[in-house]
N, C-alpha and C positions, 0 to 999 in steps of 0.2 A: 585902447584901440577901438577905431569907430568899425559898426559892422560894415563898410567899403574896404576897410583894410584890414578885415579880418582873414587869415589863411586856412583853407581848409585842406587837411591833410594831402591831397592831389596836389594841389597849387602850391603848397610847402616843399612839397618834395621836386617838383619840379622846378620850382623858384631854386632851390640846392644845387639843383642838378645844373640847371643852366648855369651857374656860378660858377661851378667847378668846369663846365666844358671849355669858358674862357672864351677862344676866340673859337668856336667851337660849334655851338649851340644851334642848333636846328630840333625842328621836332621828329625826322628819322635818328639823329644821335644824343638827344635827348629820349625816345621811348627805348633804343638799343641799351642804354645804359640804369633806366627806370629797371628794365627785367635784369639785366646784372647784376645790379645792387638791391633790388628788394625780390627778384623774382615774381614780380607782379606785370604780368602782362595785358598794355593795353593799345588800341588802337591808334594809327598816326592822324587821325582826323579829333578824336578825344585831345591829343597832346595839343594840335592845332586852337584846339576849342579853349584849351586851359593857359597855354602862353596868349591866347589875344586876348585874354579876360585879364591874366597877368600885365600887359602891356595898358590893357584898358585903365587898371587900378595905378598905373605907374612904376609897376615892378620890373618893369621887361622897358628895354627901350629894341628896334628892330629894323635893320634896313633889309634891301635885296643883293642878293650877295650875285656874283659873276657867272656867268652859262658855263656847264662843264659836260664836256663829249658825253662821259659816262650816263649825263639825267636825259641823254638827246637835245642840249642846245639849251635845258631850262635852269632858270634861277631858283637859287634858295635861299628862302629869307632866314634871317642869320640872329638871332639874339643876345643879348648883353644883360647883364642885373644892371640896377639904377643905383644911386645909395640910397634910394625909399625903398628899394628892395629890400635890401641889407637891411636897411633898419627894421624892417617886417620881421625878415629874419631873424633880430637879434631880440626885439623884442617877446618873437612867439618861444626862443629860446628860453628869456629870463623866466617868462611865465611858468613853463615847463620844469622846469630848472627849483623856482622857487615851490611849484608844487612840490614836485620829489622830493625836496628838502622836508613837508612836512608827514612824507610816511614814514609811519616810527620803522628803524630797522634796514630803511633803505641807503645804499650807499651807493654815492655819486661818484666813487673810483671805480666807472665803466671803462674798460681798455677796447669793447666790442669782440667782435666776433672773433 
């Protein structure tokens, strides 16, 4: 993996997240969901900053999504994972994956939380 397509923990979780929102994906329901699931709370201009660095690298693809009463008439730009996403993803996973494999004792039958 070249350091451009390297994921750093932020941009991992995030790239996750956007994944799972589907059709979904903004950066107010992408940070609602970052504190759900990790209980790490961070700003919607950070989330901003980390999906267009994603979208830069090619992980994110992103159009503007339709006006809705509720934002007073504005749009929201709407995110998708790419498959260079995925592949990011799958790869930071093997990595990961293949570390664990080498601590003695450690077992990779995680069910989570």
């Amino acid at each position: 993996m070249s350091k451009g397509e390297h994921l750093g923990e932020l941009e991992e979780l995030i790239l996750m997240i956007t994944g799972s929102l589907i059709d979904n994906a903004y950066a107010v329901s992408v940070m609602d969901e970052l504190k759900a699931s990790t209980g790490r709370s961070i700003n919607v201009s950070a989330v901003h900053a980390v999906m267009k660095r994603l979208e830069t690298k090619g992980f994110l693809r992103s159009h503007v999504g339709g006006a809705t009463n509720e934002r007073g008439g504005r749009s929201k730009r709407m995110y998708v994972i790419t498959a260079e996403g995925k592949k990011a993803l799958q790869d930071s996973m093997d990595i990961r994956v293949d570390l664990y494999k080498k601590i003695p004792g450690f077992s990779l039958n995680y069910s989570g939380s």
